[in-house]
N, C-alpha and C positions, 0 to 999 in steps of 0.2 A: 316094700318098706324095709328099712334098716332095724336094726339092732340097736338100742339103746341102752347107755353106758350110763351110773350114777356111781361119782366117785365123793366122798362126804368125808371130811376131818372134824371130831369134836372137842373139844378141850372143854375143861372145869376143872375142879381144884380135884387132886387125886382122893381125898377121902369119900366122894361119892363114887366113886370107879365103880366097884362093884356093885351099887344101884343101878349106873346108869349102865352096866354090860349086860345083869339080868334083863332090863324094861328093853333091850336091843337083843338079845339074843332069842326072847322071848315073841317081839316083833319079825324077827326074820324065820321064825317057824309059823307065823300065822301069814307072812306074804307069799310063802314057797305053800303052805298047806291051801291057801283059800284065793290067793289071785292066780291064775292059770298063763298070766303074763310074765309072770316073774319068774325067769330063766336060772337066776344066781343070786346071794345074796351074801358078801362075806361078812364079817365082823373080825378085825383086825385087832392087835393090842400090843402096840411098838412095846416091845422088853425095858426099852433106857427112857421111856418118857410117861411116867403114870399118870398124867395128865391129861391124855389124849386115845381116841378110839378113832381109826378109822374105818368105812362099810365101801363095801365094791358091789356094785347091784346090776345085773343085766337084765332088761326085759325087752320082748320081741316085736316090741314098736313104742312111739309114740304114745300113742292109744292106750295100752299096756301100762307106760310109765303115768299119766293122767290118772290112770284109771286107779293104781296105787298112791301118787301124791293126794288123791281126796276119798280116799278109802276106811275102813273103821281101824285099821290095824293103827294105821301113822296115827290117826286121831287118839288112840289111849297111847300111845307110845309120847305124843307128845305133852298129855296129861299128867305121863308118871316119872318122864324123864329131861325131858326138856327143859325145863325152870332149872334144873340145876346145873346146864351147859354155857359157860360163858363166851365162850364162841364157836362159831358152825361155818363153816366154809363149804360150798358143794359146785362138782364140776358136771353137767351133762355134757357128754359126749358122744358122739356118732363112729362106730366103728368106720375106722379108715380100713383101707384097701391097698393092695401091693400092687405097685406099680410096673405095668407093663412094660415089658422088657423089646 
């Protein structure tokens, strides 16, 4: 099995910023601390756009990514932070591979 890529953009109005970065940075020490699938986990914060947090998450299958999408961490993460996200865009992705030469 592959490698598993979650790439996630959040927007909301910038005066929750700093709510919704603690309830994420907070979440991404309890996915690396308690899910043993979860390889990476970044928390972004573009300089020019305060409106917006983007995460980079790697985890070492499928299975792994399942097992964190219905897990208790996302579930308070998306109790304390989520309502105040007006939009969420997320990409899975499968790590590609170099092509032989």
């Amino acid at each position: 099995m592959s490698r598993v890529a979650l790439v996630v953009t959040a927007e909301f109005e910038p005066e929750h910023r700093e709510e919704i970065l603690r309830s994420l940075l907070a979440h991404r020490e309890r996915c690396l601390r308690d899910e043993p699938g979860t390889l990476q986990f970044e928390v972004l914060a573009p300089a020019d756009e305060p409106g917006k947090l983007m995460l980079f998450e790697v985890y070492t299958d499928v299975d792994a990514f399942t097992a964190h999408a219905q897990g208790a961490s996302i579930g308070q993460y998306r109790l304390e932070a989520r309502p105040k996200i007006t939009k969420m865009t997320s990409h899975r992705c499968q790590f590609g591979q170099e092509p032989s030469v």
